[in-house]
C-alpha positions as CSV (number, residue, x, y, z in Angstrom):
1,X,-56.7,-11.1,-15.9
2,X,-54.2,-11.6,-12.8
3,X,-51.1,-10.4,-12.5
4,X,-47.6,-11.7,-11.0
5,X,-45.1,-10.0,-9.5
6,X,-41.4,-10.8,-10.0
7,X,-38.9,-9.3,-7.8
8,X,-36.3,-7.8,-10.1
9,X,-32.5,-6.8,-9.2
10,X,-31.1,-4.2,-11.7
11,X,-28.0,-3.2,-10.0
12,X,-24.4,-4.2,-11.0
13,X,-22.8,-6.2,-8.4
14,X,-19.3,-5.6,-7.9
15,X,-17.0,-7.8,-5.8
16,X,-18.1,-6.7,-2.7
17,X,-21.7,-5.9,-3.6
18,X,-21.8,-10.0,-4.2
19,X,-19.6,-10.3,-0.7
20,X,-23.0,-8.8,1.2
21,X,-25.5,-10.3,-1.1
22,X,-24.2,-13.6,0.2
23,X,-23.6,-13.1,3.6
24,X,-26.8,-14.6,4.9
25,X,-26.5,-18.0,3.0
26,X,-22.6,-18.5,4.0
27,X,-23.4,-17.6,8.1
28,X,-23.9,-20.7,8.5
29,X,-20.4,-21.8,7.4
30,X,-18.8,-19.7,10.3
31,X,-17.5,-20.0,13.4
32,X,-19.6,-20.3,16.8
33,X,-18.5,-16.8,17.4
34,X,-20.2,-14.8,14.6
35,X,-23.3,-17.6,14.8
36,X,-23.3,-16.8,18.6
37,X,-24.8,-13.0,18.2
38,X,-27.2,-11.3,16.1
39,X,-27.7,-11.4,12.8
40,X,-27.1,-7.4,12.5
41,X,-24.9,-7.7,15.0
42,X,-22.6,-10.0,12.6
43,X,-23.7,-8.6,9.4
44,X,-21.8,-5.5,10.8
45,X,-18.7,-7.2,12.0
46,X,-18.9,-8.7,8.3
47,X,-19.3,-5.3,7.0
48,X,-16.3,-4.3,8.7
49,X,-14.4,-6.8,7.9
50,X,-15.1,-6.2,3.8
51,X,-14.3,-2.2,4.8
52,X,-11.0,-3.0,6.1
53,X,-10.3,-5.7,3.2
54,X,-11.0,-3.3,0.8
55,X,-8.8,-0.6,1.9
56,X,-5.9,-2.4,2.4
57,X,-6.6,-3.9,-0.8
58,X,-6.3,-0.9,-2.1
59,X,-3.1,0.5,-1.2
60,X,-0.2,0.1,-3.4
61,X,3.0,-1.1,-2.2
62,X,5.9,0.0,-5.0
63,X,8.7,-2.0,-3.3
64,X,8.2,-5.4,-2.4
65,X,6.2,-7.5,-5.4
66,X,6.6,-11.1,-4.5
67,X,3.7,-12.4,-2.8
68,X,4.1,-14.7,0.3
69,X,0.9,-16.8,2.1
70,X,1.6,-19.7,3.9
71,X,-1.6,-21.6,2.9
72,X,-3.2,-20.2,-0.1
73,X,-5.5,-23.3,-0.4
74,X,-9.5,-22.2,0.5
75,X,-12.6,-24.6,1.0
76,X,-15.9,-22.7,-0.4
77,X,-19.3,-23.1,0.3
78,X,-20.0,-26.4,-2.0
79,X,-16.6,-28.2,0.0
80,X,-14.2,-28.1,-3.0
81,X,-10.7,-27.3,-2.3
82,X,-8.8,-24.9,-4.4
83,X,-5.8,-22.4,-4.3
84,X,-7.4,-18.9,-4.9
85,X,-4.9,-15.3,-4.7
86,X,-6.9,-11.9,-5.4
87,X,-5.3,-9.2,-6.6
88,X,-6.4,-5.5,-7.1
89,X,-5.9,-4.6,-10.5
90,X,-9.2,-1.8,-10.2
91,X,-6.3,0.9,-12.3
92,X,-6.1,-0.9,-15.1
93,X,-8.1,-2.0,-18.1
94,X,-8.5,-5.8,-18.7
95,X,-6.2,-5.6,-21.8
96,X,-3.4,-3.9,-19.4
97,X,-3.6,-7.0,-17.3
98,X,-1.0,-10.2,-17.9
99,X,-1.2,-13.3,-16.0
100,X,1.6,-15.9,-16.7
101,X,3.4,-18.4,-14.7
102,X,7.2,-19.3,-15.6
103,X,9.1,-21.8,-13.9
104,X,6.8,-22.1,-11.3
105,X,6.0,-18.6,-10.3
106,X,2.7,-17.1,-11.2
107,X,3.5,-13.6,-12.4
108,X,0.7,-10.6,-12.6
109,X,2.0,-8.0,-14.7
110,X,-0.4,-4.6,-15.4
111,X,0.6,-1.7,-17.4
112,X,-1.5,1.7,-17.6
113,X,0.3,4.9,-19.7
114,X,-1.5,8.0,-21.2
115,X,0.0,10.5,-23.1
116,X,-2.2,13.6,-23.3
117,X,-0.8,17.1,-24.0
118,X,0.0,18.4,-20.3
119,X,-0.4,14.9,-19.2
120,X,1.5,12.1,-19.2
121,X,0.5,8.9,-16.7
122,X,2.3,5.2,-16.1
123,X,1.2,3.3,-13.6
124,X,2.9,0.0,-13.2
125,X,1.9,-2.9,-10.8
126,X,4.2,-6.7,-10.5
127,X,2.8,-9.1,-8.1
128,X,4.5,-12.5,-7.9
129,X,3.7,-15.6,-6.0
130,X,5.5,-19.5,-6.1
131,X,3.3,-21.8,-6.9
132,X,3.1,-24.9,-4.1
133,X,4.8,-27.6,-6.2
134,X,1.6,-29.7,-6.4
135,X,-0.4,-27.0,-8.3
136,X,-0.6,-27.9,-12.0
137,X,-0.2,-24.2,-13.7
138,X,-1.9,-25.1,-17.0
139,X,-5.4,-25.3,-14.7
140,X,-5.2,-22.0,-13.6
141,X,-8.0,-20.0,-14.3
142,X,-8.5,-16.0,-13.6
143,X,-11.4,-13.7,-13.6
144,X,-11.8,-10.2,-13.3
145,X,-13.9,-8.3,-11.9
146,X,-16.3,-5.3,-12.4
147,X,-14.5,-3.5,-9.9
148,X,-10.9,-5.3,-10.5
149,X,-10.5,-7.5,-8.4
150,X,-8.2,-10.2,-10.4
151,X,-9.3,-13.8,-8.9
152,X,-6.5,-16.9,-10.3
153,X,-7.7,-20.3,-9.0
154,X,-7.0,-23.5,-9.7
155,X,-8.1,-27.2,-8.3
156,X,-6.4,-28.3,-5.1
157,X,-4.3,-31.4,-5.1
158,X,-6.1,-34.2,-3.9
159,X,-5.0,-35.4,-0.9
160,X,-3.3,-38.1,0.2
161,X,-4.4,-40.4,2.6
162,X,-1.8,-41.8,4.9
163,X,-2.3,-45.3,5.8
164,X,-3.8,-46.1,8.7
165,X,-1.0,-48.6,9.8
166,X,2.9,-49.0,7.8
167,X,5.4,-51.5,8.4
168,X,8.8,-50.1,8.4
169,X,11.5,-52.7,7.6
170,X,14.6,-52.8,9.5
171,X,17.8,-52.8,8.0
172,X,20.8,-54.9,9.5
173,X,24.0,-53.2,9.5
């Protein structure tokens, strides 16, 4: 009787876990300048650059709620275009979480209270961001996870092509 092996992963990914998993198959998608050195050499860099995500992530800022990003529009690894906004909502319970958009602002609301005797805990976290105005908010889509990070996404436009060559007519006055 023979034997096979089968490599087995048992641990839970979390956001970033996947981030480093991934690293090595999305190098090649970079620019010259992480491609130019060593692999360790940029898998550091990387790993710095997740740190740094991560903590600022993680810092909440109480006044100012309303999102702004010039271009929120992203091209991953298979080439599609979307629009895709994270949000870190790692204090509060997936049924704490609401995601609606109204009047074309997307609108992440999360609520977290606990009343305890000698304890008594709200946490409250508003993040809102205008849609552009050719995102179609019924094919938004968010996920959650593990380690709550909130991901809403949706399809990018397609673009329009100018044409290559337009007459403009001249009016007479």
């Amino acid at each position: 009787m023979s034997w096979s092996l089968v490599p087995l992963l048992t641990r839970d990914l979390d956001y970033f876990g996947r981030q480093r998993d991934l690293f090595s198959d999305w190098l090649h998608t970079f620019d010259d300048d992480w491609r130019s050195v060593a692999f360790d050499t940029s898998f550091r860099r990387f790993e710095r650059e997740l740190e740094r995500f991560r903590s600022e992530m993680h810092q909440m800022d109480a006044d100012h709620h309303e999102v702004a990003m010039d271009n929120p529009f992203v091209t991953d690894p298979d080439g599609n275009r979307k629009m895709s906004l994270r949000f870190n909502c790692s204090k509060f319970q997936p049924e704490e979480i609401k995601v609606q958009t109204k009047d074309g602002v997307l609108t992440v609301h999360a609520k977290h209270e606990e009343n305890k005797p000698g304890k008594k805990v709200h946490i409250e976290y508003t993040k809102s961001f205008k849609l552009p105005e050719n995102v179609d908010p019924n094919a938004l889509k968010s996920t959650l996870t593990s380690d709550g990070v909130l991901h809403v996404e949706a399809p990018a436009p397609p673009a329009v092509e100018a044409p290559k060559e337009h007459l403009i007519p001249i009016e007479k006055l």
